[in-house]
C-alpha positions as CSV (number, residue, x, y, z in Angstrom):
1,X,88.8,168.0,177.7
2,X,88.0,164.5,179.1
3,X,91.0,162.3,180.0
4,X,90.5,158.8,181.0
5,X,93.2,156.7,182.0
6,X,92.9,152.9,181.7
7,X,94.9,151.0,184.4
8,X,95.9,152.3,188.3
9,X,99.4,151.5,189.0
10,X,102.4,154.1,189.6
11,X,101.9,155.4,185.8
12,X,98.2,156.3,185.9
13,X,98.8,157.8,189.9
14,X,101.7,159.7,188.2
15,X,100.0,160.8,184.9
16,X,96.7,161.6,187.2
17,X,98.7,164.1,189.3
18,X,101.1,165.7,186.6
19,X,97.7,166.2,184.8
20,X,96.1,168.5,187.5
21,X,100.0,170.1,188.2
22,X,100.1,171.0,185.3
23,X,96.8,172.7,185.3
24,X,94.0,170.5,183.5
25,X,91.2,171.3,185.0
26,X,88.3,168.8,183.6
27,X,87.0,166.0,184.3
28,X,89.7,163.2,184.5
29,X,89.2,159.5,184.8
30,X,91.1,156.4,186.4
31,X,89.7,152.9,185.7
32,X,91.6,149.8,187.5
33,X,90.7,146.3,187.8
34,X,92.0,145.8,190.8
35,X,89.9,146.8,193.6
36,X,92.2,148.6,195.9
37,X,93.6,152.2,194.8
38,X,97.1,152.4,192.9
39,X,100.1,151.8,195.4
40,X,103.7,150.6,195.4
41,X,104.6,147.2,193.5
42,X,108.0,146.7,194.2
43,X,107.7,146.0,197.8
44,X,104.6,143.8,197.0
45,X,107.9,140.9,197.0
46,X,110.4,142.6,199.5
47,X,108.8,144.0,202.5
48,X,105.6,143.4,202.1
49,X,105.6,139.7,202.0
50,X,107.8,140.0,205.1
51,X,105.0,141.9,207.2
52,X,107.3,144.6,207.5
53,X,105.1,147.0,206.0
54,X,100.6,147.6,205.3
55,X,98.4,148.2,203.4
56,X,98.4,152.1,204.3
57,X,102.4,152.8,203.5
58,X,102.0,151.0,200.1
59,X,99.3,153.4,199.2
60,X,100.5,156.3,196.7
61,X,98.4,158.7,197.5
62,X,95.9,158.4,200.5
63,X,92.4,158.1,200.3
64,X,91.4,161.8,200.3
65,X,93.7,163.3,197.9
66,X,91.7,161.3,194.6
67,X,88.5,163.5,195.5
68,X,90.3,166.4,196.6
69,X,92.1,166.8,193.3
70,X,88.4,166.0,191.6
71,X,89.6,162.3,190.2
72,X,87.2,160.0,189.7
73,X,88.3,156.7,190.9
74,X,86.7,153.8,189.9
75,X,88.4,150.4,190.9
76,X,87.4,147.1,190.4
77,X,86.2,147.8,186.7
78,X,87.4,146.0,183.9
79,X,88.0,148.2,180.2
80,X,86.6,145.5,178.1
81,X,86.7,147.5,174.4
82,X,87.9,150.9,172.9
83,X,85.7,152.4,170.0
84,X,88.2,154.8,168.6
85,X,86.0,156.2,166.3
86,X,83.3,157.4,168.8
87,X,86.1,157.8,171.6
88,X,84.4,155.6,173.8
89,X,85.2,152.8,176.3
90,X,83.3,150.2,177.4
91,X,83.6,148.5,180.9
92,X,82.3,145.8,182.1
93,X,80.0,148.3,184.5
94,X,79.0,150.6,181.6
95,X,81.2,153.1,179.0
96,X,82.8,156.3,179.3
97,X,83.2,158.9,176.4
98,X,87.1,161.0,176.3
99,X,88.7,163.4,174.4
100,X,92.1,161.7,175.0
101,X,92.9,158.2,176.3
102,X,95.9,157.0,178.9
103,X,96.2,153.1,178.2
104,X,98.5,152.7,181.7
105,X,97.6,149.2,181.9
106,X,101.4,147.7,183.2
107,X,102.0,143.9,182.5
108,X,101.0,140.3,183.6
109,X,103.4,137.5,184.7
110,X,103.7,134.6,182.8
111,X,102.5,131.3,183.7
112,X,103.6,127.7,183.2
113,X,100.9,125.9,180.7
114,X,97.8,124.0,182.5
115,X,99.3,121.3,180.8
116,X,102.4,121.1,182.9
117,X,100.5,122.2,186.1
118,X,100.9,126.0,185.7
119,X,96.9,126.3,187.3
120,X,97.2,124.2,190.2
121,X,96.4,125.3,193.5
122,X,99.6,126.0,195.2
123,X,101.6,127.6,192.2
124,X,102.0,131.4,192.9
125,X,103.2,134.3,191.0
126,X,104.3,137.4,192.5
127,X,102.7,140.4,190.5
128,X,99.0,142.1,192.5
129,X,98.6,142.6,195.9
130,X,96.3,140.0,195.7
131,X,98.7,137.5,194.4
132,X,101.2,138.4,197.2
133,X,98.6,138.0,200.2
134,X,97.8,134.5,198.5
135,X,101.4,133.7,198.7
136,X,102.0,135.3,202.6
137,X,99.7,133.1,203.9
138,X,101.0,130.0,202.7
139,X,105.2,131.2,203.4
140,X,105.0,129.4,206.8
141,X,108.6,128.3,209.0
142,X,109.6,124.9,207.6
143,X,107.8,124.7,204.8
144,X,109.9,123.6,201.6
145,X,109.4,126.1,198.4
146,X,110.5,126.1,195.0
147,X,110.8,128.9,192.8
148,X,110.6,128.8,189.3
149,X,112.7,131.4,187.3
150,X,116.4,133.4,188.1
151,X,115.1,136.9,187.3
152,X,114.7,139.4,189.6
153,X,111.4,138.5,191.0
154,X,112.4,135.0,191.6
155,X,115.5,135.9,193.8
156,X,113.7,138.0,195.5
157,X,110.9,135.5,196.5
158,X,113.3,132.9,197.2
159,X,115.5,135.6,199.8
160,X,112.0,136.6,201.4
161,X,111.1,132.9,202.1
162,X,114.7,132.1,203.4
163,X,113.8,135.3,205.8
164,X,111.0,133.6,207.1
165,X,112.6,130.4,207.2
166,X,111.4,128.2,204.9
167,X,113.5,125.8,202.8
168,X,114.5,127.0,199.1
169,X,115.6,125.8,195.9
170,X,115.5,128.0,192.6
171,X,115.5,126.3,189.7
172,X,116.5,128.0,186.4
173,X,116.2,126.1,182.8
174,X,119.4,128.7,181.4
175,X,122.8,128.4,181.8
176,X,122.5,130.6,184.8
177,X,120.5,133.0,186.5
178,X,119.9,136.3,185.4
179,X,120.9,135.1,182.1
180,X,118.5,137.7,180.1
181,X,119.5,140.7,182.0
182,X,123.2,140.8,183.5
183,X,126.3,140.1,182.8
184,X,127.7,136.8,184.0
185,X,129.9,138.9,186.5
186,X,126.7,140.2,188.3
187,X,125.1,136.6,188.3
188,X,128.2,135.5,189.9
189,X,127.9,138.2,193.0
190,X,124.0,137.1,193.6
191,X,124.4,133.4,193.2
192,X,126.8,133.8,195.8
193,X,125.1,135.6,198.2
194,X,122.2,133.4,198.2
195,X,123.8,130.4,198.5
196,X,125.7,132.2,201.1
197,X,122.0,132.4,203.0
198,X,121.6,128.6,202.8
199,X,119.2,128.8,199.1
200,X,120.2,125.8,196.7
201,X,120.3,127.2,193.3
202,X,120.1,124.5,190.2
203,X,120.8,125.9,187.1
204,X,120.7,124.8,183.7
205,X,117.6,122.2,184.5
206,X,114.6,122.1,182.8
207,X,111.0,121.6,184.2
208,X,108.8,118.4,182.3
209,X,105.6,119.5,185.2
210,X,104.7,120.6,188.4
211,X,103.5,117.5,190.2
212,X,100.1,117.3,191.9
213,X,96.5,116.5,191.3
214,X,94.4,118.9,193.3
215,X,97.1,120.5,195.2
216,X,100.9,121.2,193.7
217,X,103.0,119.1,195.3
218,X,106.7,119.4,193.7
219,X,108.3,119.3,190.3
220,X,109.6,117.0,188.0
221,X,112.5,117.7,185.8
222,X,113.4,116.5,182.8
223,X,115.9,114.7,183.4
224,X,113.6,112.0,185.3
225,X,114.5,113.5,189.5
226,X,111.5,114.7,191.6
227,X,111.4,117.4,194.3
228,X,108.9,117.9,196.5
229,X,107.6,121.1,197.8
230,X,104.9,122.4,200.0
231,X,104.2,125.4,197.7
232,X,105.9,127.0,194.1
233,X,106.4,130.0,193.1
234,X,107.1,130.7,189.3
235,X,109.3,134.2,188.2
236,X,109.4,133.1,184.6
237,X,108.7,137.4,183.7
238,X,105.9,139.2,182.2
239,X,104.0,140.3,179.0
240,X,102.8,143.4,178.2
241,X,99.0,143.8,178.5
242,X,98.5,145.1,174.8
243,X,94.7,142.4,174.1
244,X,92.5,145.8,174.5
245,X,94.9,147.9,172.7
246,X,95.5,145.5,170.3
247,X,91.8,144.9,169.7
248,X,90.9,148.1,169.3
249,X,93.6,148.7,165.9
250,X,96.6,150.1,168.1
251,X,100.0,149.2,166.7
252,X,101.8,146.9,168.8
253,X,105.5,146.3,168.9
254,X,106.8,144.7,172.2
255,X,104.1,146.5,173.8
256,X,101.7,149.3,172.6
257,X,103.7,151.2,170.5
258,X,104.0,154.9,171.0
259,X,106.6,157.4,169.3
260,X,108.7,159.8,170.9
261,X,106.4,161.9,172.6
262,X,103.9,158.5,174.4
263,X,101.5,159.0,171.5
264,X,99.9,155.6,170.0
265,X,99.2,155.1,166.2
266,X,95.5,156.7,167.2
267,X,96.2,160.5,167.4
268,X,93.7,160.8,170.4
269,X,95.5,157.8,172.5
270,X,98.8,157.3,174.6
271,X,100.5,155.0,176.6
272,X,103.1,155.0,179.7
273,X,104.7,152.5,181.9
274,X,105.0,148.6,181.1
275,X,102.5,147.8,178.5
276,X,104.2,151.0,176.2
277,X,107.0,150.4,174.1
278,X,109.0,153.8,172.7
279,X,112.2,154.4,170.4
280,X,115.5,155.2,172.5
281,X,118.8,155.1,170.9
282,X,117.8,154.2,167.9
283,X,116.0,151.1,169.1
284,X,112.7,150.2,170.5
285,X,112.3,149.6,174.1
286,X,110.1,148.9,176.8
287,X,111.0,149.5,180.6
288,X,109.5,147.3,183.3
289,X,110.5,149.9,186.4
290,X,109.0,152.2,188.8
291,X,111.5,155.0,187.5
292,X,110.7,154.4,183.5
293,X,107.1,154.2,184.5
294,X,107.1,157.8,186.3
295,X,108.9,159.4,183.9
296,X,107.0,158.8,180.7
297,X,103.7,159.2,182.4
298,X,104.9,162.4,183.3
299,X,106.1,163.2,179.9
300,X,102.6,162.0,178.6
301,X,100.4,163.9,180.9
302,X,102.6,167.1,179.5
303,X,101.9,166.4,176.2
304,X,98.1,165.5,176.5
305,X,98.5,169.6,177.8
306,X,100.1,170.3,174.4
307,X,103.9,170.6,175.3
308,X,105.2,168.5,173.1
309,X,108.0,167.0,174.8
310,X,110.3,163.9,174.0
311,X,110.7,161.0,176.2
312,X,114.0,161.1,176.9
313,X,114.6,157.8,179.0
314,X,117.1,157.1,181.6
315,X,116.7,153.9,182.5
316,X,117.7,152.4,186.8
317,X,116.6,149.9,188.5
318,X,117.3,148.0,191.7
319,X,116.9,144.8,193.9
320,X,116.4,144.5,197.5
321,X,117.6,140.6,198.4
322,X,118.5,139.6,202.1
323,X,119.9,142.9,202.9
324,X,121.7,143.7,200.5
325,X,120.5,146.4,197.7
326,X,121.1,145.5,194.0
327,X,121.6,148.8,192.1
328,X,121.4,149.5,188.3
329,X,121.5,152.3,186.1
330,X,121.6,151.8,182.3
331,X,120.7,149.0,179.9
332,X,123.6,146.4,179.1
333,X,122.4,144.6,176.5
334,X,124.7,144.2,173.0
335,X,127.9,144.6,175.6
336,X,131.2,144.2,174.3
337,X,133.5,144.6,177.2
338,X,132.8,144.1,181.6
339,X,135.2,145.5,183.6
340,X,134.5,144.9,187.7
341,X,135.4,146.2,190.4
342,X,135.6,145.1,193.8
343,X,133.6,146.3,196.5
344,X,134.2,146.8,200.7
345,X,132.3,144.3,202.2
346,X,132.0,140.1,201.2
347,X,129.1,140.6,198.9
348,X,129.7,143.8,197.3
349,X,131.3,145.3,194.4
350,X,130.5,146.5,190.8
351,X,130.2,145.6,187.2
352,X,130.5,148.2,184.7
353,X,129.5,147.8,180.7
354,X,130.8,148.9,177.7
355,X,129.8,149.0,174.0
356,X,132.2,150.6,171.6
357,X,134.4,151.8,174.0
358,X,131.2,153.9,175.4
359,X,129.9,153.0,179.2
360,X,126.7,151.7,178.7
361,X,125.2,150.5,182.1
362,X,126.8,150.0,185.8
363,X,125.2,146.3,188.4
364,X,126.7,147.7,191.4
365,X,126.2,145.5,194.6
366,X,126.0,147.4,198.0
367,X,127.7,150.4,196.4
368,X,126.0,152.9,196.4
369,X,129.3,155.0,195.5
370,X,129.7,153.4,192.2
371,X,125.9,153.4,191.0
372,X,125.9,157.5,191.8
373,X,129.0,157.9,189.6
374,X,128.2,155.7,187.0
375,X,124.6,156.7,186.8
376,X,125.8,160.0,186.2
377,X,128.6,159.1,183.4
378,X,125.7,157.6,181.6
379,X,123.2,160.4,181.8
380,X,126.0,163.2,180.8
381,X,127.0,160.8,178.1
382,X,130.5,160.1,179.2
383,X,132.6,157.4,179.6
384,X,135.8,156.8,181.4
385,X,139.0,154.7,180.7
386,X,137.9,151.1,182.1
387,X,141.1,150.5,182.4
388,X,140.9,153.0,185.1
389,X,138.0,151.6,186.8
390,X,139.4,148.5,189.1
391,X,142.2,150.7,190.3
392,X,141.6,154.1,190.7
393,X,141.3,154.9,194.5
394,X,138.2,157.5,194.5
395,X,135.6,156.9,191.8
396,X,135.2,160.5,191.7
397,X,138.5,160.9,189.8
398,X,136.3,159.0,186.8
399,X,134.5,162.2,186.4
């Protein structure tokens, strides 16, 4: 059987090597764009960008282990089409014929239109290894940045550059930060503790352009003020790449749309990691995480190999910012009730969700203690009395 896998980030290195675990022993494919082998994105914005770790220790695998395990590695090629009737895909450097195809081909980050000065030289997004080293060399002492966006990769950008000393202001058009993905509660603890670190946070203000005519040199808002910077970053979050998959016939729904077991609406095609969408709980979801993007590879690769196993996903997440660690397990969204409670040190503490009286997600801020025992109330399914949750002296007693 030939397997070709269409994308080299943490899903296809995962996929690759579950695939020859668990005992395929033909030929087997990888095809990235990018030409530099599949390695670690999250630190891409964390310590990377800080200089406190290479090239070598973002690497997944090293170099010798793709031949050794008799992967062919071919980077820097481009999947252009998918002829799903001949099983065939073309590249921009020739085609390749499969018996079943891996469409691991993550996301891209949203830019501002060239109409408001999204394509100016000087605007930066955070997303390829190429896009970081662009931004590292422009992250200089004194230099005045603005980042665009409150998510996750924003606030990280903005505590990186604050680390290397720049000056920092985050602008968000919402009410508030992290308005799409936490509860109020958790916003609260991170707006604090970068404003603690000396980064002004506007929220609630909206963008008319980036300013600049060959070279970004601040932003406009709306409301007529004008603030200059020496180079912008934009966190505004990212799409699914779902164009070839979506070309080619594939269903798409939030993503390339694959049923319980990574299988797209073509029989002889899956999908893994951030381009795939998948039904959980009743609903149809699509994780953007190392964690969500190991485990359905994973499940995939066993299923390419005839096991026929469901996805079962259990979603966590985290954020390194300044140094303190940002630790999530669950999914919050459609929330009914937050109960917090407080943590050791000044910016600490936890924020734990419930949705019908059933815990449904835990933010928990340099506590470790409370992520462990709330990730594993959620994964066993049960749920303890919130009342219980602010007071109760060990957190093992929730249990």
């Amino acid at each position: 059987m030939r397997i070709v896998i269409l994308g080299a980030g943490q899903a296809a290195a995962s996929m690759a090597a579950r695939l020859r675990a668990g005992g395929h022993d033909g030929p087997l494919t990888v095809v990235g764009a990018e030409p530099v082998a599949p390695y670690q994105r999250p630190p891409l914005s964390k310590s990377y960008l800080l200089g406190q770790m290479g090239l070598d220790r973002l690497l997944l695998r090293a170099d010798d282990w793709w031949p050794d395990q008799r992967i062919e590695l071919r980077l820097g090629e481009t999947a252009t089409a998918i002829d799903t009737a001949s099983r065939l895909v073309a590249t921009d450097r020739g085609s390749l014929e499969y018996d079943a195809l891996a469409l691991t081909l993550g996301a891209h980050p949203r830019r501002l239109p060239a109409a408001m000065g999204g394509d100016l030289p000087g605007v930066h997004v955070v997303r390829t290894l190429a896009d970081v080293d662009a931004l590292a060399a422009q992250m200089l002492p004194g230099r005045r940045l603005i980042v665009i966006g409150g998510g996750y990769i924003g606030l990280e950008a903005a505590a990186v550059a604050r680390k290397l000393g720049l000056t920092v202001t985050l602008i968000e058009s919402a009410p508030r930060i992290l308005g799409r993905v936490a509860a109020p509660q958790t916003a609260d603890m991170i707006r604090a503790l970068h404003l603690a670190h000396g980064v002004e946070i506007m929220e609630a203000v909206s963008i008319e352009r980036i300013m600049g005519d060959s070279h970004a040199t601040g932003v406009a808002l709306a409301d007529g003020r004008e603030l200059q910077a020496d180079l912008i970053v934009t966190g505004i979050g990212v799409a699914p790449e779902t164009a070839l998959a979506h070309a080619a016939g594939l269903a798409i729904d939030n993503g390339i749309a694959a049923d319980d077991r990574g299988r797209t609406s073509d029989p002889a095609i899956w999908t893994a990691g951030d381009c795939a969408s998948f039904p959980w709980q009743g609903e149809r979801i699509r994780l953007e995480s190392v964690g969500g993007a190991i485990d359905m590879a994973e499940t995939v690769a066993d299923n390419i190999l005839g096991a026929d196993r469901v996805h079962d996903a259990k979603p966590w997440f985290w954020s390194d910012q300044f140094d303190a660690k940002l630790q999530i397990a669950g999914l919050g969204a459609g929330y009914d009730r937050i109960v917090t409670r407080p943590g050791d040190g000044q910016h600490g503490g936890s924020v734990w969700y419930f949705r019908n009286g059933r815990l449904i997600a835990v933010d928990a801020l340099n506590d470790a203690r409370a992520y462990m025992i709330g990730k594993r109330l959620i994964d066993s399914g049960r749920s303890p009395d919130p009342a219980a949750i602010p007071t109760v002296p060990d957190l093992k007693a929730l249990m």
